[in-house]
N, C-alpha and C positions, 0 to 999 in steps of 0.2 A: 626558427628551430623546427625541426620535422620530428613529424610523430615517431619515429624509430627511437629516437631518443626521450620520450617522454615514459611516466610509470603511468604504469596502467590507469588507475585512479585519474590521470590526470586528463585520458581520451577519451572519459564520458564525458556528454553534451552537458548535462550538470551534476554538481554537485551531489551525493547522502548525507541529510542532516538526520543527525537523531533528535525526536519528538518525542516529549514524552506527552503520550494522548491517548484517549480513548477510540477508538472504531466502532460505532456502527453498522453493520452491511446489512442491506436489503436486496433481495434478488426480487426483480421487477416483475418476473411472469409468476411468482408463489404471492409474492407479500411476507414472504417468512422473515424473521430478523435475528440477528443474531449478534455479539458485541466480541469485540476485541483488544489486542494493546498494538497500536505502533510501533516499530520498530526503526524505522527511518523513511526519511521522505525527501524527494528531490524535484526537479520542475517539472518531469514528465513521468512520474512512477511513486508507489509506495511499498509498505510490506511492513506486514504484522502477523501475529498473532491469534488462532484466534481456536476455539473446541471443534469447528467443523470444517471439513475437507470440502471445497469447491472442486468443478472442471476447470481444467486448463481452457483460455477463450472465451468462458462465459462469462455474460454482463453483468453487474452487479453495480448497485449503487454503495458507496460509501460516504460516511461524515464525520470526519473527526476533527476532535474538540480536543484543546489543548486545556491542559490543567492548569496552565497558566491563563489567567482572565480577560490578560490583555492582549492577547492573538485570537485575531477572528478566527471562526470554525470552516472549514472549506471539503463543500458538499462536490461531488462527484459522480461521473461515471465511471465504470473501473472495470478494465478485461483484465481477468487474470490470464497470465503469463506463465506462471510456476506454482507448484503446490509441492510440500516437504512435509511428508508426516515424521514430526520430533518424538524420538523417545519418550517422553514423557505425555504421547496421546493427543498433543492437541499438533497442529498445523502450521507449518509458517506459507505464507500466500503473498505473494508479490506477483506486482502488475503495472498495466501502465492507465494512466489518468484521461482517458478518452475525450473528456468534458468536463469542465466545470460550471456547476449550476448556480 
């Protein structure tokens, strides 16, 4: 089948699951920290929620932890990609998964 005929959704390299989890982000060169919510996650990317507005490009470390017990927590490196300030003041930030630690 050729990609002409495929929907959209279907020509990314994986999958967006929705997580429901916590975020942590840590930016490397401050030590400042700051927390957040997931929004969905995939093999190479994330994107959550969170009160502060990152640079598009910059490094960040993230770790999030599912509120479920029995999924491990998977620590990362993370360029962010996009930054969306939401109506409501806080940020949506998606990115892609640099590294896993």
């Amino acid at each position: 089948m050729s990609s002409v005929n495929k929907d959209y959704a279907e020509k990314r390299n994986f999958i967006r699951m929705f997580v429901d989890a916590t975020v942590t982000i840590t930016e490397p060169e401050t030590g400042q920290v700051c927390s957040g919510e997931s929004q969905n996650l995939s093999g190479d990317g994330v994107m959550f929620i969170t009160e502060r507005g990152f640079e598009v490009n910059q490094i960040l470390e993230v770790d999030i932890r599912s509120r479920q017990s029995k999924l491990a927590p998977l620590v990362a490196k993370f360029e962010v990609r996009r930054v969306i300030k939401l109506d409501n003041g806080k940020f949506e930030i998606a990115g892609k998964i640099d590294e896993i630690q």
